[in-house]
N, C-alpha and C positions, 0 to 999 in steps of 0.2 A: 861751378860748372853744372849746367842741367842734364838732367836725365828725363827725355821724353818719350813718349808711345811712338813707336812705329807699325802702321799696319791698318788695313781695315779687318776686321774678325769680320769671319764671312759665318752667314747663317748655315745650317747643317742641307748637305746637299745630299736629294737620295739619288742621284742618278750621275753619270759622268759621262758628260757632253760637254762640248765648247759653248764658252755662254755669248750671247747676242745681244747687246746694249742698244738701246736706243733713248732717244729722248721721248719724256711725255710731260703735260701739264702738269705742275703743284706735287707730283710725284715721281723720281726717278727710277726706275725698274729696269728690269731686264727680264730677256728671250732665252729658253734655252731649249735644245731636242728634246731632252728629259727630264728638264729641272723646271719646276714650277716658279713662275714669276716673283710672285709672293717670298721665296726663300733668298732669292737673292738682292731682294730689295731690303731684307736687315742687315745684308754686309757694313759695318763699320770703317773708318778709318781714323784711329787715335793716335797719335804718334807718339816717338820712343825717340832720345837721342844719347850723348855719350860723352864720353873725357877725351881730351887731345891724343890722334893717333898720327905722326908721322909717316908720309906714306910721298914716295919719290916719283913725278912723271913717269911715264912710262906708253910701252904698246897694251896692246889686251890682250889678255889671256884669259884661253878656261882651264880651271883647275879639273884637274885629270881627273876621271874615273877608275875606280879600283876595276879588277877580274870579276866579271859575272859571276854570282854568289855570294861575292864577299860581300862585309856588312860590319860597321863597328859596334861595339858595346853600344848596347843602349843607355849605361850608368856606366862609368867609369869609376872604379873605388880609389878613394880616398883612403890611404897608408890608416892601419887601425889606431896609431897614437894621435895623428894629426886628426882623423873623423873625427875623436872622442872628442878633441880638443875646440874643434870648430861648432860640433853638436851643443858643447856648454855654451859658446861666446853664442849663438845665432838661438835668438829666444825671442819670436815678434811675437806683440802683442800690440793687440784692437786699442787706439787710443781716440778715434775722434770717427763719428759720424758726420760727412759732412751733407747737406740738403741746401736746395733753392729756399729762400723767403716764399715762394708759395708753393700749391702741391699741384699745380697741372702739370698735364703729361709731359713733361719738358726734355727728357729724355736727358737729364744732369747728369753728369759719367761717361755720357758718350765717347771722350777723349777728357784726359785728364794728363796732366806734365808738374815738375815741382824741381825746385832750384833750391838749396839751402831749407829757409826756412818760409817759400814760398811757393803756394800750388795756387796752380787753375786748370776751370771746370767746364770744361764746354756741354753746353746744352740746346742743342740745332735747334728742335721744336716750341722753346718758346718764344713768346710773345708772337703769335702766330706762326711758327717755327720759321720767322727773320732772324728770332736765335739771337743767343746771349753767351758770352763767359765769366767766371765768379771767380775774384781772387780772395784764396785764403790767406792770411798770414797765424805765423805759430807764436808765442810768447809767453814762458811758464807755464810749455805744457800746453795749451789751450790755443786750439786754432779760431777765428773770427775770422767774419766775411767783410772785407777790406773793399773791395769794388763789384759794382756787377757792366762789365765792358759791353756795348753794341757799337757796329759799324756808322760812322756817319750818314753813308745814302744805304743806311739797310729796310730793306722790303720784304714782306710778308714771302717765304719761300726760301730766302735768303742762302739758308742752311749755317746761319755764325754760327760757331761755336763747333763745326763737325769737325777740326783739328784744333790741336794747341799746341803749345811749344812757346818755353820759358828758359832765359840766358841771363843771370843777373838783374837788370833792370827792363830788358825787352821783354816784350811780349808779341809771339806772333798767333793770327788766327786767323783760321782756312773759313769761308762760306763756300762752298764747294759750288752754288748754283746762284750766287751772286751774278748781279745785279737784284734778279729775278728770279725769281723758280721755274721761266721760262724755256730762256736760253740755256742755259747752264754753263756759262763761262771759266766761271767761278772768281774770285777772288781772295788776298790775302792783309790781313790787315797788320798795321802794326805801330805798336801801343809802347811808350816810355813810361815806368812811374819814378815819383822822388816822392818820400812825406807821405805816402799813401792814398797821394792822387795821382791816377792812369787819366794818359790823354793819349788819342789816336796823333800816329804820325805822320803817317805814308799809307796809302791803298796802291797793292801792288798787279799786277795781271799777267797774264800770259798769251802774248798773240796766236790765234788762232786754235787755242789749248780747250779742251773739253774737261770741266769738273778739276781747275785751278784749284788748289789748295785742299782735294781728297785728306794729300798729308804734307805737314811741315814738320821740320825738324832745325834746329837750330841749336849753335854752337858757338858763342863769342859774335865775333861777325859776319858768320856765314851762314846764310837759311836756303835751305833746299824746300822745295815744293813741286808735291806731287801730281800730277793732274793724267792720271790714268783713262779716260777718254768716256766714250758713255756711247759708246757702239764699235761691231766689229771689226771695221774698218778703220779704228781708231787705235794703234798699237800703244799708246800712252807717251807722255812728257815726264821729263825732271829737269827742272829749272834751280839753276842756282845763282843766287845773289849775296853781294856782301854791300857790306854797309852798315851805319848806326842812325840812329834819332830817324830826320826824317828822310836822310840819302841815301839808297838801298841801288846798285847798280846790276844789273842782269849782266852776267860773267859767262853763263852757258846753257843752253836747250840739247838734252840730248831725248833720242827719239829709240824708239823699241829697233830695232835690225830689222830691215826688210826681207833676209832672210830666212827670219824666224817667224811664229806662225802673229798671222795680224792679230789683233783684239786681246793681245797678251797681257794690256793695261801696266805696262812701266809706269813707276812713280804710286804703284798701289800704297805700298810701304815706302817711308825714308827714315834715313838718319843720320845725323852727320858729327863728327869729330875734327874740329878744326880743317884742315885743307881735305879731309877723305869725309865722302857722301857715299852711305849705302844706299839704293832702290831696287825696293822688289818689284818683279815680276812673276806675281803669281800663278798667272793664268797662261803663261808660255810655252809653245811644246817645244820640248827635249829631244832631240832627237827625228827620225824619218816617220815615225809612227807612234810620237808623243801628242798630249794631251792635256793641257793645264799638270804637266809635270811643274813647273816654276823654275826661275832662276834671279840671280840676284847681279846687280852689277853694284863696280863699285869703280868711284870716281875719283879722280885726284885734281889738284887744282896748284897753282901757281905763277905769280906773276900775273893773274888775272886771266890764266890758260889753264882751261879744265880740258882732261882727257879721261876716258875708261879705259881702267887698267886691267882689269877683270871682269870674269862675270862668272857667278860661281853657280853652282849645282851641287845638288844632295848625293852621295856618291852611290845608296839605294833608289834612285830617283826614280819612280814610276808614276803612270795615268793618273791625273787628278793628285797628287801629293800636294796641290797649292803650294811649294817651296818659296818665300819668300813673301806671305800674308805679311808677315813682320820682320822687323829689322830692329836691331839695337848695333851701336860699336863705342867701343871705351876702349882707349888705350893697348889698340893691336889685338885686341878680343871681339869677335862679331859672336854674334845668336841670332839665327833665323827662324822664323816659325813656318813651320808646314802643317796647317790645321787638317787637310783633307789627308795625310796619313793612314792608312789600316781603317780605311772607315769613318774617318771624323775621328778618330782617338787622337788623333795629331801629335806631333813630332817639332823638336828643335834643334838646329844642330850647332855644334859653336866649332868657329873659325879663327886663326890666329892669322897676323900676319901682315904685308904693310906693303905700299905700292901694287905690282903686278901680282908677289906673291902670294897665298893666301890656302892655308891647305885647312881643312876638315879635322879636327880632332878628337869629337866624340858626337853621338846621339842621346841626345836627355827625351825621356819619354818618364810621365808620371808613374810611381808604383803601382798605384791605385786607376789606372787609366782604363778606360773603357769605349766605345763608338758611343760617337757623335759628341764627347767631352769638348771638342773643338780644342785641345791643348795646343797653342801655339798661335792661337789668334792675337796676342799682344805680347810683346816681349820689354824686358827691360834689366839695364846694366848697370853697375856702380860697386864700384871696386871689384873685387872677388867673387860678387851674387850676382846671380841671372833670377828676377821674375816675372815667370812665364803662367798668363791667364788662360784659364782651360770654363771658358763661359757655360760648358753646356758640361760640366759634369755636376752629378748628382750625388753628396758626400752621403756615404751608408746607405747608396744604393735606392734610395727614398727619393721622391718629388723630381720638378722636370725643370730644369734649365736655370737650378740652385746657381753654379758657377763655383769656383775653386781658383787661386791661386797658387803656383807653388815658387817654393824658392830654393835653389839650387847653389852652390858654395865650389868655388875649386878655382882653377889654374889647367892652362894647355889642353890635354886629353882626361885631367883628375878632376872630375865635376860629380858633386853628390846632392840627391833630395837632401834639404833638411826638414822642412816645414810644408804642411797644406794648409792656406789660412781658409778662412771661411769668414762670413760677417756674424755678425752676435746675433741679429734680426734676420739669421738668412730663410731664405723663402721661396718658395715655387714664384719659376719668371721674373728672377732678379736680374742674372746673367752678367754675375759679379767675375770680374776679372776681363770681361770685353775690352778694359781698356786698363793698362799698368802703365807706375812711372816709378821709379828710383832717383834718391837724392842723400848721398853717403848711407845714416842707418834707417832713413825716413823712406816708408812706400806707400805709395796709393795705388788705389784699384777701384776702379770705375764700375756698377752698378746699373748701368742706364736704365735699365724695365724694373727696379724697383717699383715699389711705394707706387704701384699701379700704374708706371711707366713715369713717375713723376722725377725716377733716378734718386741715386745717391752715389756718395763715395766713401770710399774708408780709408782711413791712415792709420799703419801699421809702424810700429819699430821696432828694429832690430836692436834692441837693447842691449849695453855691453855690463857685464856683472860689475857687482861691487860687494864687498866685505866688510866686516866689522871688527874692528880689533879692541877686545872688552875682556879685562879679567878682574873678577869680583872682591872685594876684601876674603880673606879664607875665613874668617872666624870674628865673632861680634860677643857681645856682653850683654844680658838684657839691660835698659834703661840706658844702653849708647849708639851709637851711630855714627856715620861715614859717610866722603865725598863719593860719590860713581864718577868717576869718566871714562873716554869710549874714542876712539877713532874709529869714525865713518869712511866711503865711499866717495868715488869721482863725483855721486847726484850733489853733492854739498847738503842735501838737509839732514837738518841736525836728527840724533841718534836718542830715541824717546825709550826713557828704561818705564819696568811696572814690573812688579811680582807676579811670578807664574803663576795662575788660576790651579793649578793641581798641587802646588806644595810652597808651602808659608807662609800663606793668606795672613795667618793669625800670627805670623811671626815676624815680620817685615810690613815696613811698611813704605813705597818710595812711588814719587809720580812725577815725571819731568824729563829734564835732558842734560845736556854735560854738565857737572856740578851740581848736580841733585843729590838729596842727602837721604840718605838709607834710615830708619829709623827701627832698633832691635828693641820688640815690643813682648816677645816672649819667646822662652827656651825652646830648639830647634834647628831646624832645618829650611829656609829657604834659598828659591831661585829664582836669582835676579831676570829677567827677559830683556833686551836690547835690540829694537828694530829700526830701520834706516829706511823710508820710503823712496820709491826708484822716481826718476823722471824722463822726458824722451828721450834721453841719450842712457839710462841706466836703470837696472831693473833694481827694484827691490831686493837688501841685501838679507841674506840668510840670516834668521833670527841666531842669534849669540847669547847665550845664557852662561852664568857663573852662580855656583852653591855656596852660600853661607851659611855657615853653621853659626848658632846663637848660643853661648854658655850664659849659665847661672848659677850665685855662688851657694856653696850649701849654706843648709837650714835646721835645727833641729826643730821635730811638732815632738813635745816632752808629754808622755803619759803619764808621768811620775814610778819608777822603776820600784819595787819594794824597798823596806826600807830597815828588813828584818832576816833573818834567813838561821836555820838550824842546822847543827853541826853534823857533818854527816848527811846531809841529805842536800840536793839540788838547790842552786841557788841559781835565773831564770827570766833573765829581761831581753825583749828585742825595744830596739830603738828605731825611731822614722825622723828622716831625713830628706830633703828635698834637696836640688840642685842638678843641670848638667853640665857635662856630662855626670852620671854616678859617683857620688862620693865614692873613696875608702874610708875602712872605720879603723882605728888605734886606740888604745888606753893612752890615757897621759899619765906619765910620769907619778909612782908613789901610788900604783893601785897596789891591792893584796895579789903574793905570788900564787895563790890558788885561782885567782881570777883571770878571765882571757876571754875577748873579741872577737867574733868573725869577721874578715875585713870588707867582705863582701855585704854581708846581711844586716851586718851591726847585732845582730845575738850575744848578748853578755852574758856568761856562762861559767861554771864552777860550784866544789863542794867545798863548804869552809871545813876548816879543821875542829876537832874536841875544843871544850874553854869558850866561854864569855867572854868576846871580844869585840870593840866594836873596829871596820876599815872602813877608809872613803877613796873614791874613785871617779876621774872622769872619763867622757870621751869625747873622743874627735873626729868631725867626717872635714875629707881635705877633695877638691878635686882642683883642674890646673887655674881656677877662677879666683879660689880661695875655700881657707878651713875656717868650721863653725866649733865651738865646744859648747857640751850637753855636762852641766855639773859646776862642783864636785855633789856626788850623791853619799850618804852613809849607811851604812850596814853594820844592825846591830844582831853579834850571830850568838844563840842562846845552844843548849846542851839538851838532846831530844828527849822525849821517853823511850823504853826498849818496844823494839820493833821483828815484825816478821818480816818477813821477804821470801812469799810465796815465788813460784814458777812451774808452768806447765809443761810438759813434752808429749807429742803424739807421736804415735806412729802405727802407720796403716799399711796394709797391700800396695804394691806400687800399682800393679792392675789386675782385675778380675774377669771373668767370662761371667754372658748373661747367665743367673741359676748357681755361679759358684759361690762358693764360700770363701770368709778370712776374717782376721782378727787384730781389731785395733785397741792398742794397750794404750791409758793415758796414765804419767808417769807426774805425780806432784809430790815436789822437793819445796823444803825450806830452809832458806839461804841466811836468815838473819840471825840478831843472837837474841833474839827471845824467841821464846815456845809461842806457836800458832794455836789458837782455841776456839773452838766449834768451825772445824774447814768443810766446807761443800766442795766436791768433785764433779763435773759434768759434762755428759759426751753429747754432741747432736748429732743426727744421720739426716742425708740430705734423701729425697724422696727416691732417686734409683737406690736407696738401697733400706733393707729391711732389719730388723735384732732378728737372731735367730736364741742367741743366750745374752747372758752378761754376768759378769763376777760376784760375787756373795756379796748381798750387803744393797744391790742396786733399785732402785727405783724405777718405774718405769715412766713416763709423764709424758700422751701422745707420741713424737718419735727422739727424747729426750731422756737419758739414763743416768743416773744421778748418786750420787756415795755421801757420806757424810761419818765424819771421825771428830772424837771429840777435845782429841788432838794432834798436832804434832810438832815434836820437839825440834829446836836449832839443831839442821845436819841432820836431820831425818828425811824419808822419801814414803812413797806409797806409792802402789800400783792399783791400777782397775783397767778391766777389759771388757771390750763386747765383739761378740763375732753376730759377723754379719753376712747379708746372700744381697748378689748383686741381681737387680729384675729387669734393668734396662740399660742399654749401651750409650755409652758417652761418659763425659768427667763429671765426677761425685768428693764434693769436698765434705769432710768431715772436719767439725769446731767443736774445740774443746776447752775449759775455762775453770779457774780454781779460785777459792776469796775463802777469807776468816774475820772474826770479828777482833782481830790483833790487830793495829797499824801497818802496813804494808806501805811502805815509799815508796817501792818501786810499782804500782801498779802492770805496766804494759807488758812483764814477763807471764802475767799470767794466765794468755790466750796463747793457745795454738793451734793449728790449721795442720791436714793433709789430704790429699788428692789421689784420688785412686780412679784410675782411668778403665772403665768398663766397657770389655769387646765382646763380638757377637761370637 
């Protein structure tokens, strides 16, 4: 089923007067009290149509009027789970530019309609504006230009191409001033393809009808055709015919009310849904003292007997609101555009509802909207989304008559913005969105004054998500490796793994797609990446990563450990090992009980005991990969000479005042069992503080105080002291250090440190 433009988008009007049509040579124009000619000669008409609405003969009605004041939501909100929900699924994105084979002002976009996986592009002004339409077709993504359609007796003036409208294999197209650019009759043509050749079938007409074919719409085998008039005297037609190939039967002529105000132009906008045709009237007055308020009728048909059922109105309706520039209907769902609105900001309104009945459900106005946007010049339907072209707004406020899109999501009176598209190249005096169409998740939008009036269009799609389902091996071995696979998304293409660029370059190495093999090239940490490219029906799926960790088994790098060690004193090897994760370290089995392992560090450690003994010993680093062993090593442990075993102690003032005094003792004990021979003692002061004395016996050397005995025995101690004056505030460490010329094993007891904190 197609979805095509209904509506002419009327240029931005500064003044609200009844406008005045008449005919002229090679250009069609209009009169108005306050409207300049010039502005209403860019009104468009592209048409819009819909999916099968059931709708039962009937009398006519007008759908009531609320109480003066009243006014519906201009957005009606969508329940916050369901928004969220709809917010994720509706994600269009720009997929195809489409253009004429040449670049004259051809006005491509003018009307634009699309069926499945096939659009066409009306463009009045070429080929001397006798005018052309362009079919695309889509395949992998990729739209081409399949035909470029002209009328058999088409002449210069023509206007082909000012509507379109597409139903499976037909193709219909309005020349609004067919024959000639003369008379302005108009006519409507209509075109079969098979195989990707279009042939005209039938030229259709309208007796005595002024600007035949403004707008088509079409629906299976029912085409409606607009011929809105082209003076004020002329309240406008809507013809409807059925038929296939080249037998197309004229079923019904319905004519504006003589009631209502003349020059109202019925048949501006159509659209049709199986047996129910919408046509607007946009320029209708409402009322005793209306004014191009608009109104919409809506038709029913069967058995070959067409009647108007309704005729509807904006329930805010006022002067100049154009209600019914456009038309869309699908499935018991109508949308109406009223561009002239609050200024040109323009308004849409959607109606639900079938045969006579047909009631008003909400008001959609852009969030972003502003005068002269024109929103509601083109409208369009398909499924659950309305997209509604707003040709004269200017996104971020910048440039003039850029053009906007929007697209709106809901049911009944729950209808929400989701999206404003914009074109990729958008630009001053594109006046992209003049013409929209819908076709399930596929949209186009018409551009005519592009590319310096040479037009374009864009195809957008509502892309439906997809995911990845990918979980990586947890854990790998250096020098092995693993399959990847992955389920993809509804796009079918296949699901392309590669290492994350920020972690495990050096660790990983994998490039391909399902069954690609991972390759663990060193210990680590990588992640896998997993991406799924979208296509017209499905966006690109959220990248999916998975971490492997890479182990490695341990390793011992052997320094060769000593190979000697003395009884009674430290015996003192670290070991290096590689592997991850981290080894742990053990002895094996049969080392000496004085000996022991950090299991962390691998530090081999202990004091052998007295006696000539030789022990051997291994070790083991184990982690979950596997264990390496370092050994067996031997130790031959000898019986030392007698030794000292100096140690210092300090102690000083905990704190001082600047100028005061105090007094740090340093206390050297010897611990071992030999007597210590020629010992030095020495204190340092750090620059806040000064000697004022020092103990008998001292030395003075710069700011260093110094003692010297000539011995002292095992289990002996000494004392020295020096008092000091503190000169400036802050912490003042004092170091203090003791040595003999006896062996001393234990070196490190024989420095000590204090701290003396100096306040003002």
């Amino acid at each position: 089923m197609s979805e095509q433009i209904t509506g002419a988008p009327s240029a931005k009007h500064s003044g609200r007067a009844r406008r005045r049509w008449q005919a002229a040579p090679h250009r069609w124009r209009c009169h108005a009290t306050a409207v300049p000619a010039a502005l209403l000669l860019a009104v468009a008409a592209p048409v819009f149509s819909s999916e099968a609405v059931s709708a039962a003969p009937g009398g006519v009605s007008h759908v009531p009027m609320p109480a003066p004041g009243s006014r519906p939501a201009a957005v009606a909100r969508i329940p916050g789970g369901l928004q969220q929900a709809i917010a994720q699924a509706l994600d269009p994105t720009q997929q195809a530019e489409l253009t004429a084979a040449d670049t004259n002002a051809d006005e491509f976009g003018n009307s634009v309609a699309i069926d499945d996986g096939t659009a066409v592009i009306g463009a009045p002004t070429a080929n001397s504006a006798a005018g052309a339409a362009y079919v695309f077709t889509q395949s992998g993504g990729a739209w081409t230009l399949q035909a470029e359609l002209t009328a058999a007796d088409q002449t210069a003036g023509s206007g082909f191409g000012w509507s379109v409208a597409i139903s499976g294999s037909t193709i219909a197209v309005g020349a609004r001033t067919a024959p000639s650019g003369q008379d302005r009759p108009g006519a409507v043509y209509m075109f079969t393809g098979s195989g990707g050749t279009w042939s005209q079938q039938a030229e259709l007409t309208g007796s005595g009808a002024s600007w035949f074919g403004w707008s088509v719409a079409l629906s299976g085998g029912t085409l409606a055709v607009g011929a809105p008039g082209s003076s004020t005297a002329d309240p406008g037609e809507v013809f409807v015919f059925t038929g296939s190939g080249g037998a197309w039967t004229q079923q019904a002529d319905f004519s504006g009310d003589s009631n209502e105000d003349s020059g109202g132009h019925l048949g501006w906008s159509v659209a049709t849904d199986g047996d129910t045709v919408f046509a607007g009237e946009p320029y209708a007055a409402v009322g005793a003292s209306g004014a191009a308020n608009g109104e919409v009728y809506v038709l029913s048909g069967s058995g070959g007997t067409w009647t108007r059922q309704a005729v509807l109105t904006a329930a805010d309706t006022v002067n100049d609101d154009e209600f019914g520039q456009s038309v869309a209907v699908s499935g018991g769902t109508a949308v109406i555009g009223a561009i002239g609105k609050n200024f040109h900001t323009g308004a849409a309104y959607v109606f639900t509802g079938s045969g006579p009945s047909w009631t008003q459900q909400t008001e959609l106005t852009a969030s972003d909207g502003a005068e002269n946007d024109q929103f509601g010049a083109s409208v369009a339907l398909s499924g659950g989304n309305a997209l509604i072209g707003a040709y004269g707004h200017n996104p971020g406020g910048t440039g003039t008559w850029v053009g906007t899109a929007y697209l709106f999501s809901g049911s009944g009176s729950s209808w929400s913005q989701q999206a404003g598209l914009t074109a990729s190249d958008a630009s001053d005096n594109s006046r992209f969105g003049w013409s929209v169409a819908m076709s399930g998740s596929t949209m186009l939008v018409g551009a005519y004054t592009a590319n310096n009036s040479a037009g374009a269009a864009y195809v957008f799609g509502l892309e439906q998500p997809q995911a990845i389902s990918f979980t990586a091996p947890g854990t790998g071995t250096v020098g092995g490796s693993a399959t990847l696979t992955a389920a993809g998304g509804g796009s079918g293409n296949p699901v392309v793994f590669s290492v994350d660029p920020s972690s495990g370059t050096g660790v990983c190495t994998v490039s391909g797609t399902n069954g690609s093999t991972v390759n663990y090239t060193a210990a680590g940490s990588c992640v896998i990446d997993a991406n799924q490219a979208g296509n017209a029906g499905y966006s690109p799926a959220p990248q999916a990563t998975g971490t492997i960790t890479v182990n490695e088994a341990p390793a011992f790098v052997i320094d060769s450990p000593p190979t000697t060690a003395t009884a009674g004193q430290l015996y003192d090897y670290t070991f290096t090992a590689s592997g991850t994760p981290a080894p742990t370290y053990a002895l094996s089995p049969g080392a000496p009980s004085w000996l022991s392992v950090n299991t962390s560090t691998s530090e081999v450690s202990g004091t052998p005991p007295a006696g000539t003994t030789t022990f051997s010993y291994s070790v083991t680093a184990t982690n979950p990969v596997g264990t390496a062993t370092a050994g067996p090593f031997t130790i031959t442990v000898t019986n030392s000479a007698a030794s000292a075993d100096l140690s210092a102690a300090l102690s000083c003032p905990a704190s001082l005042t600047v100028g005061g005094t105090g007094t740090c003792t340093l206390t050297v004990a010897n611990n071992g069992p030999a007597a210590a021979s020629k010992v030095i003692a020495a204190l340092a002061l750090p620059a806040a503080l000064s000697q004022v004395s020092c103990s008998s016996g001292c030395i003075r050397h710069a700011n260093v105080d110094a003692w010297t005995l000539t011995s002292l025995a095992s289990g002996a101690s000494a004392k020295f002291s020096v008092t000091v004056k503190a000169s400036r505030a802050g912490p003042a460490t004092v170091v203090a250090a003791a040595a003999s010329q006896t062996r001393d094993p234990k070196p490190l007891n024989n420095i000590a440190a204090a701290q003396i904190t100096i306040k003002h």
